[in-house]
PyMOL Python script that loads the backbone (N, CA, C, O; Angstrom):
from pymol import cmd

cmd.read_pdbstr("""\
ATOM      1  N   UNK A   1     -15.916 -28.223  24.927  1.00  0.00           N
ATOM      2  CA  UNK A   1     -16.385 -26.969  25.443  1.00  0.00           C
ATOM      3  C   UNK A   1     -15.899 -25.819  24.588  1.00  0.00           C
ATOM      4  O   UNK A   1     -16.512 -24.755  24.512  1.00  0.00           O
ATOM      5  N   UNK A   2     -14.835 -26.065  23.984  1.00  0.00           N
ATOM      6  CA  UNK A   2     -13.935 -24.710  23.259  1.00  0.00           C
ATOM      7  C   UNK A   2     -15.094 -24.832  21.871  1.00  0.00           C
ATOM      8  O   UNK A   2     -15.249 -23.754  21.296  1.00  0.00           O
ATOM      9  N   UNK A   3     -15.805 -25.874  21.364  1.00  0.00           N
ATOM     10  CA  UNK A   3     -16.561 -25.150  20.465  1.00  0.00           C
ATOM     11  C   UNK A   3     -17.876 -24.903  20.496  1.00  0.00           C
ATOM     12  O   UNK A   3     -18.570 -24.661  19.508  1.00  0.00           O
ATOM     13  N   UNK A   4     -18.342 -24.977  21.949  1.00  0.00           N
ATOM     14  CA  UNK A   4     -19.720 -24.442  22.610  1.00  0.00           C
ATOM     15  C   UNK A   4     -19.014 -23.376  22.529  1.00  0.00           C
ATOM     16  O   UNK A   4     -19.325 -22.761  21.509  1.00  0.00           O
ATOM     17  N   UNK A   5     -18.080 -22.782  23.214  1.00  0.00           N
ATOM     18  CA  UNK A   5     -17.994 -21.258  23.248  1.00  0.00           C
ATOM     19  C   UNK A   5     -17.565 -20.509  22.336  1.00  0.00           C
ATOM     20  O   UNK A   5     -17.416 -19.300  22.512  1.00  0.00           O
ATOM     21  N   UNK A   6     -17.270 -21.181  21.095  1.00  0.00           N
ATOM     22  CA  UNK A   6     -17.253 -20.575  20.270  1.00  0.00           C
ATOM     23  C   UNK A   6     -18.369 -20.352  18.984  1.00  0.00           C
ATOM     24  O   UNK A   6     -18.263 -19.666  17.968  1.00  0.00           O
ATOM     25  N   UNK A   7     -19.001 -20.849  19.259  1.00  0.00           N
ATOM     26  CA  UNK A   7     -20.609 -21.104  18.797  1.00  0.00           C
ATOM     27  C   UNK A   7     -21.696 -20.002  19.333  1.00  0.00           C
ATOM     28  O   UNK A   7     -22.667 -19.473  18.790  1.00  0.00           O
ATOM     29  N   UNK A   8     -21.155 -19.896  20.537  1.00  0.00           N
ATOM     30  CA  UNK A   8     -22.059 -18.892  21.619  1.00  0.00           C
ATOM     31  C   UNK A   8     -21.369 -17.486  21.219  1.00  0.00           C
ATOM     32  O   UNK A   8     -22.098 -16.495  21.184  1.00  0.00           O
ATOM     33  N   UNK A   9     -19.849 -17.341  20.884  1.00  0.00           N
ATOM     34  CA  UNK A   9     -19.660 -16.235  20.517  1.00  0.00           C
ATOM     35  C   UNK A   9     -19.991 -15.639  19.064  1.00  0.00           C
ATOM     36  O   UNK A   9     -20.165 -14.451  18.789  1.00  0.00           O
ATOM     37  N   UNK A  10     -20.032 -16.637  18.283  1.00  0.00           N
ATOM     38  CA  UNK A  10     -20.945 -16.635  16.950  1.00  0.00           C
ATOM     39  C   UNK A  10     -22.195 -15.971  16.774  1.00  0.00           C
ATOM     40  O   UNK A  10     -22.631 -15.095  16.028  1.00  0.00           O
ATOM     41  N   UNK A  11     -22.627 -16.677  17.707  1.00  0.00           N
ATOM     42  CA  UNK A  11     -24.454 -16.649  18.263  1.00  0.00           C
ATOM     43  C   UNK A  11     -24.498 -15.031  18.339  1.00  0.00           C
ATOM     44  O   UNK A  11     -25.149 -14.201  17.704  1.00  0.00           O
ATOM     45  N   UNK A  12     -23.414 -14.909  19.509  1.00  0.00           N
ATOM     46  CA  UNK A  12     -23.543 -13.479  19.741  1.00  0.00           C
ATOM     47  C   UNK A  12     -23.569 -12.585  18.506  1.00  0.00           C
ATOM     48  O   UNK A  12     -24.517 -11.992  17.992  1.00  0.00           O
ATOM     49  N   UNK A  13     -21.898 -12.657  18.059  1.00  0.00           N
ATOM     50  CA  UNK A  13     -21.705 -11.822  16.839  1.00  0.00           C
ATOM     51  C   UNK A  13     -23.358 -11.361  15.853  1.00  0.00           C
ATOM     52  O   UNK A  13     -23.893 -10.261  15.714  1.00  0.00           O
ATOM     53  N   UNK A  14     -23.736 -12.641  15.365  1.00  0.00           N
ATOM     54  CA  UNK A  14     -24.878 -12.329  14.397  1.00  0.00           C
ATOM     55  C   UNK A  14     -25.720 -11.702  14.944  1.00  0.00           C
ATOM     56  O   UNK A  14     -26.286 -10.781  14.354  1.00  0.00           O
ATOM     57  N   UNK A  15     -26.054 -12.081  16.360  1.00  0.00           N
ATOM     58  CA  UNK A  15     -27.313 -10.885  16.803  1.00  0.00           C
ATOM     59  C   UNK A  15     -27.258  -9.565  16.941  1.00  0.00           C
ATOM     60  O   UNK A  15     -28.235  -8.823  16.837  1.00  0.00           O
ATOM     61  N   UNK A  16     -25.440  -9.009  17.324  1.00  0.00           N
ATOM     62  CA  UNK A  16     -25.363  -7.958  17.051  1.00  0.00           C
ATOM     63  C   UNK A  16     -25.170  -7.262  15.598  1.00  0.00           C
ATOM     64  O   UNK A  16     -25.008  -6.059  15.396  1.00  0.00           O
ATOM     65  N   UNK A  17     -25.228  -8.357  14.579  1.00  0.00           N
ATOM     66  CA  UNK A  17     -24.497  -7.622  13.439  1.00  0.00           C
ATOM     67  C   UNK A  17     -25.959  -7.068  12.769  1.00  0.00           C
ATOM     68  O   UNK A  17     -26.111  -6.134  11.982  1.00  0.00           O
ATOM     69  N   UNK A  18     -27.284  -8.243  13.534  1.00  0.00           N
ATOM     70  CA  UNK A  18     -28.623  -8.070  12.918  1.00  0.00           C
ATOM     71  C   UNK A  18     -29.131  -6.640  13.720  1.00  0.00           C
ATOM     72  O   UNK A  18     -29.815  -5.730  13.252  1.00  0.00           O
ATOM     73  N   UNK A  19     -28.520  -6.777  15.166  1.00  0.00           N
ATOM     74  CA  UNK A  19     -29.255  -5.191  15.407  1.00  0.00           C
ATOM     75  C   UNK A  19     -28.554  -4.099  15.015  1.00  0.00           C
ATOM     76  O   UNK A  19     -29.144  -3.036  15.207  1.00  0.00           O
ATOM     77  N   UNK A  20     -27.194  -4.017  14.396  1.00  0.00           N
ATOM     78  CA  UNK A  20     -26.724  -2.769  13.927  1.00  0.00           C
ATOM     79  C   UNK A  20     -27.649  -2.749  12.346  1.00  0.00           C
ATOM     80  O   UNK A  20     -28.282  -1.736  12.049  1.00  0.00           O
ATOM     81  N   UNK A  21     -27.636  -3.551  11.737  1.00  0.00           N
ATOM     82  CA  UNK A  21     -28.698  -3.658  10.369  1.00  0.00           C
ATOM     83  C   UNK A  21     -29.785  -2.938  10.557  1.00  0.00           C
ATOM     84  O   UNK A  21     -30.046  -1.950   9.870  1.00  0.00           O
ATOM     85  N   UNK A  22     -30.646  -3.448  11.675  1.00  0.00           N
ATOM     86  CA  UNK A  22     -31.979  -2.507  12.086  1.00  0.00           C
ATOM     87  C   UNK A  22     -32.076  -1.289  11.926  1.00  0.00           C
ATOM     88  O   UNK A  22     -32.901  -0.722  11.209  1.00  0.00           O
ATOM     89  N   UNK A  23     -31.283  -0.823  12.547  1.00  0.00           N
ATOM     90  CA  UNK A  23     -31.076   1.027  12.211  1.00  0.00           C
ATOM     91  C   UNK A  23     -30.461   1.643  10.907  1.00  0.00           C
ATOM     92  O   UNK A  23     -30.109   2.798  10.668  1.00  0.00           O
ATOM     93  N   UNK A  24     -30.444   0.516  10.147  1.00  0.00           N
ATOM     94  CA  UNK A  24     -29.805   1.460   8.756  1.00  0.00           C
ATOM     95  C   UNK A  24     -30.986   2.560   8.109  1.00  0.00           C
ATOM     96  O   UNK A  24     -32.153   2.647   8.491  1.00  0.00           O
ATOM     97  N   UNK A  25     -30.421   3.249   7.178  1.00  0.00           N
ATOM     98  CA  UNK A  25     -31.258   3.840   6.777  1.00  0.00           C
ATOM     99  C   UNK A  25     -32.195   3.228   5.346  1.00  0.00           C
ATOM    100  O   UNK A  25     -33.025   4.015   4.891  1.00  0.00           O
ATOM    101  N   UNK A  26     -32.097   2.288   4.879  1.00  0.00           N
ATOM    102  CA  UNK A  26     -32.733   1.386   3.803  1.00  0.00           C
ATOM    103  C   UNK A  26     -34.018   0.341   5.064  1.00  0.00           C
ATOM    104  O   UNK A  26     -34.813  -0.368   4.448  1.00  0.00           O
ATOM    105  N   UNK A  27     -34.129   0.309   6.493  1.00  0.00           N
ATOM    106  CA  UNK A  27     -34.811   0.042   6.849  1.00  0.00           C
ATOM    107  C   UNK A  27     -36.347   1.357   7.467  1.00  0.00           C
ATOM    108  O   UNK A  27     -37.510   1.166   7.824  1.00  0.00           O
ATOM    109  N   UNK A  28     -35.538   2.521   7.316  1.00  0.00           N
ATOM    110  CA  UNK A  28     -36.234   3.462   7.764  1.00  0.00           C
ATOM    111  C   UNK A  28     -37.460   3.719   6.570  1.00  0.00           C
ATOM    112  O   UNK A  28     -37.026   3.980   5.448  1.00  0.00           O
ATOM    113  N   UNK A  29     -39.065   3.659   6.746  1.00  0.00           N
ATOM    114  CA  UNK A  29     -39.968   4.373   5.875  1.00  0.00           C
ATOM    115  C   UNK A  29     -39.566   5.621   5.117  1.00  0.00           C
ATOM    116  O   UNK A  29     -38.743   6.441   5.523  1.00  0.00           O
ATOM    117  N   UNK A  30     -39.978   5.659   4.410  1.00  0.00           N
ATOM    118  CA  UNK A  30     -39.944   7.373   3.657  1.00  0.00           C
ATOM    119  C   UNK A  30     -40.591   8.084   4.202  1.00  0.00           C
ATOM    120  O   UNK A  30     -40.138   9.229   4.215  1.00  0.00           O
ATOM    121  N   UNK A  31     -41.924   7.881   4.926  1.00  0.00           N
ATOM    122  CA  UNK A  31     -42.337   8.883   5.551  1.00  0.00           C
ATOM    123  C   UNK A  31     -41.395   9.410   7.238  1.00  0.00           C
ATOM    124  O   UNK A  31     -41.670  10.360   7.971  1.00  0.00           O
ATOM    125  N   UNK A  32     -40.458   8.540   7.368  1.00  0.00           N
ATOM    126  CA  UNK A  32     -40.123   8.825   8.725  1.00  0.00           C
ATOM    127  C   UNK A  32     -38.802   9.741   8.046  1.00  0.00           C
ATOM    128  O   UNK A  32     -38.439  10.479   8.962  1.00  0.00           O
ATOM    129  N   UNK A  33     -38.149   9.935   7.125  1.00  0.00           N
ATOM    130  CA  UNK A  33     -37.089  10.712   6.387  1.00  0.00           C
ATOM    131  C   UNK A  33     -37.594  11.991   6.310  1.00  0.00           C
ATOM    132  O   UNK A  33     -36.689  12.816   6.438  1.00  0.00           O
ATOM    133  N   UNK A  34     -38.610  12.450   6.163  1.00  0.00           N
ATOM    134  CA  UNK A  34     -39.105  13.514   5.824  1.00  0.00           C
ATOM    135  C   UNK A  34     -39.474  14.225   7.186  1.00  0.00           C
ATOM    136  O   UNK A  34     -39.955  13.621   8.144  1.00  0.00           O
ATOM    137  N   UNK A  35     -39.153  15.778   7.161  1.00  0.00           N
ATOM    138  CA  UNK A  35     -39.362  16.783   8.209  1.00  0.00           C
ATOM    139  C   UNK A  35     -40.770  17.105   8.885  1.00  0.00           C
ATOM    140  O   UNK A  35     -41.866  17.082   8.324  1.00  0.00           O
ATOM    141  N   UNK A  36     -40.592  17.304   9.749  1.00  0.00           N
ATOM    142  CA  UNK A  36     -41.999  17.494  10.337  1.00  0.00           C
ATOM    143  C   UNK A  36     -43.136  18.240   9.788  1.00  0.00           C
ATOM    144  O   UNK A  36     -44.293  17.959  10.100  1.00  0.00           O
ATOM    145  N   UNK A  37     -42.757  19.414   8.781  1.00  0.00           N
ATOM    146  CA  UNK A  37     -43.310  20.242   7.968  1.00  0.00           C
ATOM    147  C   UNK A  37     -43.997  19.245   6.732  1.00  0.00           C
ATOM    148  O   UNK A  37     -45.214  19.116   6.603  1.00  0.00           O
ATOM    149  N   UNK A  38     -43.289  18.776   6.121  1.00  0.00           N
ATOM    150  CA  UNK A  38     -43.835  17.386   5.414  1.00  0.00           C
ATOM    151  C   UNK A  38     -44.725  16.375   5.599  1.00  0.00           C
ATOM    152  O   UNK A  38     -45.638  16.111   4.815  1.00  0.00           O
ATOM    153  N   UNK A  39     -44.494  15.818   6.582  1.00  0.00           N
ATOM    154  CA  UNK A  39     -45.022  14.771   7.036  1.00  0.00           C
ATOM    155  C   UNK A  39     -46.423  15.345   7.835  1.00  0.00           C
ATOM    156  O   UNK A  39     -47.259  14.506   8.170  1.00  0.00           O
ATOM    157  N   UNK A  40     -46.711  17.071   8.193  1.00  0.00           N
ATOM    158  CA  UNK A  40     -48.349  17.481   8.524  1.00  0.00           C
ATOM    159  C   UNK A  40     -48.670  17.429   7.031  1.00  0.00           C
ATOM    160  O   UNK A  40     -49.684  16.781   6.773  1.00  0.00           O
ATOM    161  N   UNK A  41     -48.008  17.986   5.962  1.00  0.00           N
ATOM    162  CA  UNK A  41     -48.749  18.432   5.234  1.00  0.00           C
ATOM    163  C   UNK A  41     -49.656  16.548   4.476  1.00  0.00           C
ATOM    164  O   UNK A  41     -50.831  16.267   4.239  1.00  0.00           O
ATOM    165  N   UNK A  42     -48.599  15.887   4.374  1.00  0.00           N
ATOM    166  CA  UNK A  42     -49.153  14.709   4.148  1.00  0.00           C
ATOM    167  C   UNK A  42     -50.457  14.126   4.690  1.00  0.00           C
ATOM    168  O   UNK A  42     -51.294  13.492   4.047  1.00  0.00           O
ATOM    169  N   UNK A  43     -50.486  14.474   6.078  1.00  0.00           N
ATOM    170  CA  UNK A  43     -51.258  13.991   7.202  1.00  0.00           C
ATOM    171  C   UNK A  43     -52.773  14.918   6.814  1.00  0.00           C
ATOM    172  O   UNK A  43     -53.868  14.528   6.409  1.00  0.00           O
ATOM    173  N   UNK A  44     -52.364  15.990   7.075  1.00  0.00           N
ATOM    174  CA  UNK A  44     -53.299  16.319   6.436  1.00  0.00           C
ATOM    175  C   UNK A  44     -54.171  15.832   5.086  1.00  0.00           C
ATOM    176  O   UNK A  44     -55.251  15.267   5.257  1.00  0.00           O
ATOM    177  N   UNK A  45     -53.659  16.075   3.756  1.00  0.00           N
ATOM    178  CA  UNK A  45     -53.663  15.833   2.862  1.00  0.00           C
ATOM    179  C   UNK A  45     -54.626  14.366   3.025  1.00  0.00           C
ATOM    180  O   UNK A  45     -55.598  14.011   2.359  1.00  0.00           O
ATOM    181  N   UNK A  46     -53.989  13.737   4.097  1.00  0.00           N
ATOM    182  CA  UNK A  46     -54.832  12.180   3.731  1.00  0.00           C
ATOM    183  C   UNK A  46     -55.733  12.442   4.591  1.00  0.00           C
ATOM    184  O   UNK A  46     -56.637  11.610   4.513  1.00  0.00           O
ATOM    185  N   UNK A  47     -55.932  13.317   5.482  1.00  0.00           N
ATOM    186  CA  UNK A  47     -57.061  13.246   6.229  1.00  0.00           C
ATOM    187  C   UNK A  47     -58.744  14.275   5.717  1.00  0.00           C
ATOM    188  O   UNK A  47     -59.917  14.231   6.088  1.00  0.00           O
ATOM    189  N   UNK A  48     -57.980  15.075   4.736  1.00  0.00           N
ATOM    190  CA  UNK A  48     -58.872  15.895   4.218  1.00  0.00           C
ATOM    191  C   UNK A  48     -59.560  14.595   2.907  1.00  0.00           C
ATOM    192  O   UNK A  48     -60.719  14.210   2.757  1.00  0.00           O
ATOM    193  N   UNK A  49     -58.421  14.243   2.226  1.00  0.00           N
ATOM    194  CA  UNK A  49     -59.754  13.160   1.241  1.00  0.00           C
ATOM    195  C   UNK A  49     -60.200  12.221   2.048  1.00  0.00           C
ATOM    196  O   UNK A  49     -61.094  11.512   1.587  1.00  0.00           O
ATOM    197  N   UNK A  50     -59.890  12.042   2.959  1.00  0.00           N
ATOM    198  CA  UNK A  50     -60.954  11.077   3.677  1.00  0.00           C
ATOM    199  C   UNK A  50     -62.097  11.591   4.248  1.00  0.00           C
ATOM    200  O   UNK A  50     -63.141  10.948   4.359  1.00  0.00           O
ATOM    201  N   UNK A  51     -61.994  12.329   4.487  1.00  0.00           N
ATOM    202  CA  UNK A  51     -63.166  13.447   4.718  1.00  0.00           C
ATOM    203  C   UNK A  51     -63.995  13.318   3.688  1.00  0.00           C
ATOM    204  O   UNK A  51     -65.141  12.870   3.740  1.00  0.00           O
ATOM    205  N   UNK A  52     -63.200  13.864   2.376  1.00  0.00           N
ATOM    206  CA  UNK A  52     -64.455  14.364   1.444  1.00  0.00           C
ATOM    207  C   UNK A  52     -64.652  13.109   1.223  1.00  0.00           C
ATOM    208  O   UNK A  52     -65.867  12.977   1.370  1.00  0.00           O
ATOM    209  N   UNK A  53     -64.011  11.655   0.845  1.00  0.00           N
ATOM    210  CA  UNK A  53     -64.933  10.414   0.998  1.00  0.00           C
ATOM    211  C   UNK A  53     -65.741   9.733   1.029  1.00  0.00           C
ATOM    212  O   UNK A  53     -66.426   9.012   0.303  1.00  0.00           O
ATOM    213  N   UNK A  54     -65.499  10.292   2.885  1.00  0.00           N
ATOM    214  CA  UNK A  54     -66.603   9.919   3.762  1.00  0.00           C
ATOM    215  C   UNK A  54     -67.896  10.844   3.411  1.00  0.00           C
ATOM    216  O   UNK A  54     -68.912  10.247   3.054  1.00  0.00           O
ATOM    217  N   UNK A  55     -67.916  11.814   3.466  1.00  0.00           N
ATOM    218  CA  UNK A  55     -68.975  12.925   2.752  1.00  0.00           C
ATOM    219  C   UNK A  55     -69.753  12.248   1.659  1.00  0.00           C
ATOM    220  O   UNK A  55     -70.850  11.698   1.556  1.00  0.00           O
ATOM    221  N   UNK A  56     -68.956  12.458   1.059  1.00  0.00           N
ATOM    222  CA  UNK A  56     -70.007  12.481  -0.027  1.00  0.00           C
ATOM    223  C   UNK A  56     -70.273  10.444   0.011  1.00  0.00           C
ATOM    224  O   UNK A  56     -70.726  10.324  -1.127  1.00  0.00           O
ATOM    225  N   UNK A  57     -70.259   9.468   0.397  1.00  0.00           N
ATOM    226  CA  UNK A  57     -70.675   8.783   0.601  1.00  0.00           C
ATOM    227  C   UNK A  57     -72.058   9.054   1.989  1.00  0.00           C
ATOM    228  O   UNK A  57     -73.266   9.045   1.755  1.00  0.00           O
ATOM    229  N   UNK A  58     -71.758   9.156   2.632  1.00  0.00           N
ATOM    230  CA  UNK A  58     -73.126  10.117   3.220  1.00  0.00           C
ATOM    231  C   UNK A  58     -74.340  10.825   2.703  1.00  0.00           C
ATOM    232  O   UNK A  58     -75.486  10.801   3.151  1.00  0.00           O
ATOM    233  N   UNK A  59     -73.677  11.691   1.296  1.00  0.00           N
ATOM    234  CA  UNK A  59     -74.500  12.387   0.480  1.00  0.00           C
ATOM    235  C   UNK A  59     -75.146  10.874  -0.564  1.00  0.00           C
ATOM    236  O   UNK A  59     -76.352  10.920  -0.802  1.00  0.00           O
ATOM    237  N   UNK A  60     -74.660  10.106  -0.916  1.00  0.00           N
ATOM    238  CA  UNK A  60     -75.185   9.184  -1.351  1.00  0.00           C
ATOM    239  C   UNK A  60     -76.722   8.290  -0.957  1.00  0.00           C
ATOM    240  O   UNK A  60     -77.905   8.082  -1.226  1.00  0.00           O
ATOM    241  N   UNK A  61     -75.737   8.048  -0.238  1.00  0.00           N
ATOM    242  CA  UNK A  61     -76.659   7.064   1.180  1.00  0.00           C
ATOM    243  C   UNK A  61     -77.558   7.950   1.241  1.00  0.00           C
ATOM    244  O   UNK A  61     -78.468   7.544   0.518  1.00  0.00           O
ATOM    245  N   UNK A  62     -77.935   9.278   1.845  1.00  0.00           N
ATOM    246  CA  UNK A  62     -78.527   9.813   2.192  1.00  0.00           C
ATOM    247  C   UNK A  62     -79.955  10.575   0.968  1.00  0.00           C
ATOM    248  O   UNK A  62     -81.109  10.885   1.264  1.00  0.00           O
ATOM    249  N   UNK A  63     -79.253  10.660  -0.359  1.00  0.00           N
ATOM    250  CA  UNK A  63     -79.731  10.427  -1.339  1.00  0.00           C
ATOM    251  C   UNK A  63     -80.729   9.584  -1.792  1.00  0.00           C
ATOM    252  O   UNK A  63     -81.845   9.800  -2.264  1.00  0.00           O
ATOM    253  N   UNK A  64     -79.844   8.168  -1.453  1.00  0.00           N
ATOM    254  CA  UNK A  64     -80.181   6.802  -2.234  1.00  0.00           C
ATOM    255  C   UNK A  64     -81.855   7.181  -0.840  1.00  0.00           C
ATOM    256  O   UNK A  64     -82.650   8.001  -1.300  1.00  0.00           O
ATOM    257  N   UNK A  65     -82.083   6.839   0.040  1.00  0.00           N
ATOM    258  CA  UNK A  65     -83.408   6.977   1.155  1.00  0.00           C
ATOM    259  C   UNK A  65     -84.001   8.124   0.973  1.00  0.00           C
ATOM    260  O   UNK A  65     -84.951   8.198   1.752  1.00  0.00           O
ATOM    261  N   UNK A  66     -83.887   9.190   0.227  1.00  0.00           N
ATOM    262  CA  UNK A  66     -84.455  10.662   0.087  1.00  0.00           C
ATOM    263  C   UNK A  66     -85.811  10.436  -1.287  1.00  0.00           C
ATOM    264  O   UNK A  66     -86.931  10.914  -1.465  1.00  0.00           O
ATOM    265  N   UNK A  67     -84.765   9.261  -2.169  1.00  0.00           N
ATOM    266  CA  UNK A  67     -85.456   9.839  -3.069  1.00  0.00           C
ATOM    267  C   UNK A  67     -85.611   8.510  -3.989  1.00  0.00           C
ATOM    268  O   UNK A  67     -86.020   8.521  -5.150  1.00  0.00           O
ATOM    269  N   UNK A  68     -85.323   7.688  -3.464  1.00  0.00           N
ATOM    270  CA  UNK A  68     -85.469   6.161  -4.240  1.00  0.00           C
ATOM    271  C   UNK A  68     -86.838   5.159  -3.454  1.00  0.00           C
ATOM    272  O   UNK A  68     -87.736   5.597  -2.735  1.00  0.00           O
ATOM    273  N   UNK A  69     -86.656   4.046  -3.790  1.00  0.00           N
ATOM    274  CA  UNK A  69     -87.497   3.007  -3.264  1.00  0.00           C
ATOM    275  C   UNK A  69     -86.420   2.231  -2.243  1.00  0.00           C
ATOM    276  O   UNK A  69     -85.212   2.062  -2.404  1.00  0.00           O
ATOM    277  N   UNK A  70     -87.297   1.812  -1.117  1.00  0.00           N
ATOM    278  CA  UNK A  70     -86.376   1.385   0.249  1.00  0.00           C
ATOM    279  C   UNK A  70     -85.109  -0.049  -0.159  1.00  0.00           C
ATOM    280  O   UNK A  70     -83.978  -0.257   0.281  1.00  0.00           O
ATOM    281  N   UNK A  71     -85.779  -0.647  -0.959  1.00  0.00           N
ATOM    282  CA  UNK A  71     -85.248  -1.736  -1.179  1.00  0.00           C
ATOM    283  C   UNK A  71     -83.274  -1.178  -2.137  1.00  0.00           C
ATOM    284  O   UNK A  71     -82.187  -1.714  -1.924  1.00  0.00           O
ATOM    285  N   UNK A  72     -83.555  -0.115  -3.004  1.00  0.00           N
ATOM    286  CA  UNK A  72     -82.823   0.399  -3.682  1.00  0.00           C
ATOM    287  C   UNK A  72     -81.866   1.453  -2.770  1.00  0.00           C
ATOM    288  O   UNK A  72     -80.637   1.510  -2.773  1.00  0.00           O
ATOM    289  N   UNK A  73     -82.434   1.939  -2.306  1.00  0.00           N
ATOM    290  CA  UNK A  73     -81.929   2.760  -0.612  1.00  0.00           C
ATOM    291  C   UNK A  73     -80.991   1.655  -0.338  1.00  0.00           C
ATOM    292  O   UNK A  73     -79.872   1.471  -0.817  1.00  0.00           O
ATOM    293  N   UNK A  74     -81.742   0.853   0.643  1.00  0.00           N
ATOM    294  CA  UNK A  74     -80.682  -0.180   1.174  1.00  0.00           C
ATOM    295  C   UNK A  74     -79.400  -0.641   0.290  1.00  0.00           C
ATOM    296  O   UNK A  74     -78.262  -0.332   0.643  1.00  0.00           O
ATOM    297  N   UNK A  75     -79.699  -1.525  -1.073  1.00  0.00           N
ATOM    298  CA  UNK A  75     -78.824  -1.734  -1.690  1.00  0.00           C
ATOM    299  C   UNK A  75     -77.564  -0.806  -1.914  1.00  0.00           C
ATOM    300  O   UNK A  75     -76.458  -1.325  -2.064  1.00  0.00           O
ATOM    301  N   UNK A  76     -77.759   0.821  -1.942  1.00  0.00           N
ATOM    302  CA  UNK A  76     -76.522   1.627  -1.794  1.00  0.00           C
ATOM    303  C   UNK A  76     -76.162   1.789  -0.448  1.00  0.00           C
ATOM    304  O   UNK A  76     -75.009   2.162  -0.231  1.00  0.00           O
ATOM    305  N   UNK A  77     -76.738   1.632   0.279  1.00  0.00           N
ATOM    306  CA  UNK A  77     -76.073   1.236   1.499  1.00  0.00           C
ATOM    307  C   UNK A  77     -75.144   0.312   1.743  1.00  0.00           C
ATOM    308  O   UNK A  77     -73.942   0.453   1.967  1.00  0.00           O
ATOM    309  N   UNK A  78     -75.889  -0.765   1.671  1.00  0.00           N
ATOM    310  CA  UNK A  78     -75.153  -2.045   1.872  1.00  0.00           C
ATOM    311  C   UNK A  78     -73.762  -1.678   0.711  1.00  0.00           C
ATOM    312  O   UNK A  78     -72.571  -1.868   0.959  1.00  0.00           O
ATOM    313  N   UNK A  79     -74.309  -1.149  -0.492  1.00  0.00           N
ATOM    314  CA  UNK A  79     -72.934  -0.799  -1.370  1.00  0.00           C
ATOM    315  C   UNK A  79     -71.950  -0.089  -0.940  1.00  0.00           C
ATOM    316  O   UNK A  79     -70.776  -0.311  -1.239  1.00  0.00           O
ATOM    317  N   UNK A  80     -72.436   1.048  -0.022  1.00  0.00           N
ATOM    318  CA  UNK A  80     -71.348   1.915   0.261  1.00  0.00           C
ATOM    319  C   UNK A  80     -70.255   1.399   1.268  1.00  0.00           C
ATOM    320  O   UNK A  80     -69.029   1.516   1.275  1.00  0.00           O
ATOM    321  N   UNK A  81     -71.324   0.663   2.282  1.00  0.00           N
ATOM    322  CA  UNK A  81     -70.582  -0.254   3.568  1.00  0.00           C
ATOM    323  C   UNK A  81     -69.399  -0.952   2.641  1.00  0.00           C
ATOM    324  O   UNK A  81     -68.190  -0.868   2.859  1.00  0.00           O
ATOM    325  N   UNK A  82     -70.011  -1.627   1.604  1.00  0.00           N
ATOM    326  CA  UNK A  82     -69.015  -2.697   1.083  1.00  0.00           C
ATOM    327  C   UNK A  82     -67.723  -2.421   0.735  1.00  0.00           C
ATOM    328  O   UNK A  82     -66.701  -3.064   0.974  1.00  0.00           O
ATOM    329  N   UNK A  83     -67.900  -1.268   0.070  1.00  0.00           N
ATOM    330  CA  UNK A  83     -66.487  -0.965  -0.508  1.00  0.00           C
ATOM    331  C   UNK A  83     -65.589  -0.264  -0.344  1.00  0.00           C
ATOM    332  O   UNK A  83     -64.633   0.048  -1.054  1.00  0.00           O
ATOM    333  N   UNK A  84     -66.021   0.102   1.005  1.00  0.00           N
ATOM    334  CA  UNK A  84     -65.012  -0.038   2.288  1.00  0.00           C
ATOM    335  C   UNK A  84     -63.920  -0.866   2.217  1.00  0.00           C
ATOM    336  O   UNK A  84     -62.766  -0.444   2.305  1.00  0.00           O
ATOM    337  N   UNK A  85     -64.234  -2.105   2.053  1.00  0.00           N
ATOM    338  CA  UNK A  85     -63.495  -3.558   1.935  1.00  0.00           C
ATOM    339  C   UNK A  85     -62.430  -4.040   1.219  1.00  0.00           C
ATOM    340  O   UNK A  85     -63.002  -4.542   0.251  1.00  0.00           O
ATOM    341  N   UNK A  86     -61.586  -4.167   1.106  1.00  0.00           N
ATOM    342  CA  UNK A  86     -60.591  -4.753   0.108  1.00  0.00           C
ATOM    343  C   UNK A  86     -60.919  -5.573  -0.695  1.00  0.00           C
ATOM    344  O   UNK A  86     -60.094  -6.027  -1.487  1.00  0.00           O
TER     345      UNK A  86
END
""", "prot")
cmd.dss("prot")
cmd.show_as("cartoon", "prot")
cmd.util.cbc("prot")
cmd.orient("prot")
């Protein structure tokens, strides 16, 4: 029994030594280090080129059916959908 319980206090030890680890700061993102002032302007920043992106893929698409043949239309469609994709 004396080395069940000392096995169990082992047990213990490491789980606490793994949750004081958790909170270090080499586990924290870079974006979570940075001030709130930072981290809009970022937010922003990624939300505005996604915008223009998305736009002007719209202007494409919308292009490609304005002023092409349907079959060629579609194909930038289906292109634009695609590469979306990884």
């Amino acid at each position: 029994e004396g080395s069940k319980a000392n096995t169990k206090t082992e047990d213990v030890e490491v789980a606490e030594a793994a949750a004081d680890k958790s909170f270090e700061d080499d586990d924290v993102s870079p974006f979570a280090k940075k001030n709130f002032s930072e981290q809009a302007r970022l937010i922003f920043a990624i939300c505005f080129g996604d915008f223009m992106h998305n736009l002007c893929d719209g202007f494409f698409v919308g292009a490609g059916f304005a002023g092409c043949s349907d079959s060629v239309a579609w194909g930038i469609a289906i292109g634009t959908i695609l590469h979306e994709f990884p």
